[in-house]
C-alpha positions in Angstrom: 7.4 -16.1 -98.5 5.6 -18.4 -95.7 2.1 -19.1 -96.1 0.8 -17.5 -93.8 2.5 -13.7 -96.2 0.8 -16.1 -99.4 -2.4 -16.3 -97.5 -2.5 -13.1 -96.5 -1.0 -11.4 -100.3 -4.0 -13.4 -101.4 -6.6 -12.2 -99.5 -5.7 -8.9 -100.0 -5.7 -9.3 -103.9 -8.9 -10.9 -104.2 -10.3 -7.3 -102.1 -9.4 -5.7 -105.1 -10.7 -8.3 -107.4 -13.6 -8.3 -105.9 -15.1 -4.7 -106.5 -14.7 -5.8 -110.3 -17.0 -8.5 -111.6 -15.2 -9.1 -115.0 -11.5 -9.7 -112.5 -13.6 -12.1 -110.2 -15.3 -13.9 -113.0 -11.5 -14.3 -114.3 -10.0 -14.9 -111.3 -12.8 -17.9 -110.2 -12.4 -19.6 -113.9 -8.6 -19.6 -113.5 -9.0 -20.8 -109.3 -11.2 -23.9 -111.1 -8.8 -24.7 -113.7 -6.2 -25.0 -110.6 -8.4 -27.0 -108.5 -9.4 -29.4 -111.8 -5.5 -30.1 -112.2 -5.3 -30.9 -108.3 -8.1 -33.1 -108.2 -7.0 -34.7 -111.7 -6.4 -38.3 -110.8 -3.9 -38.8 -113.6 -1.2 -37.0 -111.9 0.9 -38.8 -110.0 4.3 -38.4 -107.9 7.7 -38.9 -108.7 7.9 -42.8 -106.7 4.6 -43.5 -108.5 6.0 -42.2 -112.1 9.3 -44.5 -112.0 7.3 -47.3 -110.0 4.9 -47.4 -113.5 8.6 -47.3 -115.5 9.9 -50.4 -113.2 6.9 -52.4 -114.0 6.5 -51.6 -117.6 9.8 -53.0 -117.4 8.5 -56.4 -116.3 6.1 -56.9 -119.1 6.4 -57.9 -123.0 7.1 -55.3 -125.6 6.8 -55.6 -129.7 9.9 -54.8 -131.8 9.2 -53.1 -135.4 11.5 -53.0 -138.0 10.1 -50.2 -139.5 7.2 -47.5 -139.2 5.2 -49.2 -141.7 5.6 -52.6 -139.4 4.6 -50.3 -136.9 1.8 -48.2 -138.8 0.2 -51.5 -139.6 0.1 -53.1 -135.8 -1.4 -49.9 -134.4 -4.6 -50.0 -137.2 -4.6 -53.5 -136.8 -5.7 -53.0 -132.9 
């Protein structure tokens, strides 16, 4: 399906939707959520994800030798 049949499949849907104002009060909280996640600015692509990996790489890490080692540096911060 191109986008122009999506475009169109949509249009037609949201005819329907529209004669029932519970459907289009769904249908506009559920559009939102989708546009939210677009617009979240913690996403990131696939380059950008292993790009943050590489240079996580590059810094200093702490070894623990156990969880309570462990347990004890994360309250401590």
């Amino acid at each position: 399906m191109n986008v122009g049949q999506m475009n169109a499949e949509l249009l037609r849907n949201m005819s329907i939707i529209a004669e029932d104002e519970h459907l289009l009060k769904r249908a506009t909280k559920y559009m939102r959520k989708l546009v939210a996640e677009k617009e979240d600015s913690s996403l990131f692509t696939k380059d950008e994800f292993f790009a943050r990996i590489d240079k996580s790489k590059e810094g200093s890490s702490t070894e623990f030798s156990s969880i309570e080692e462990l347990d004890k540096h994360i309250r401590s911060l």
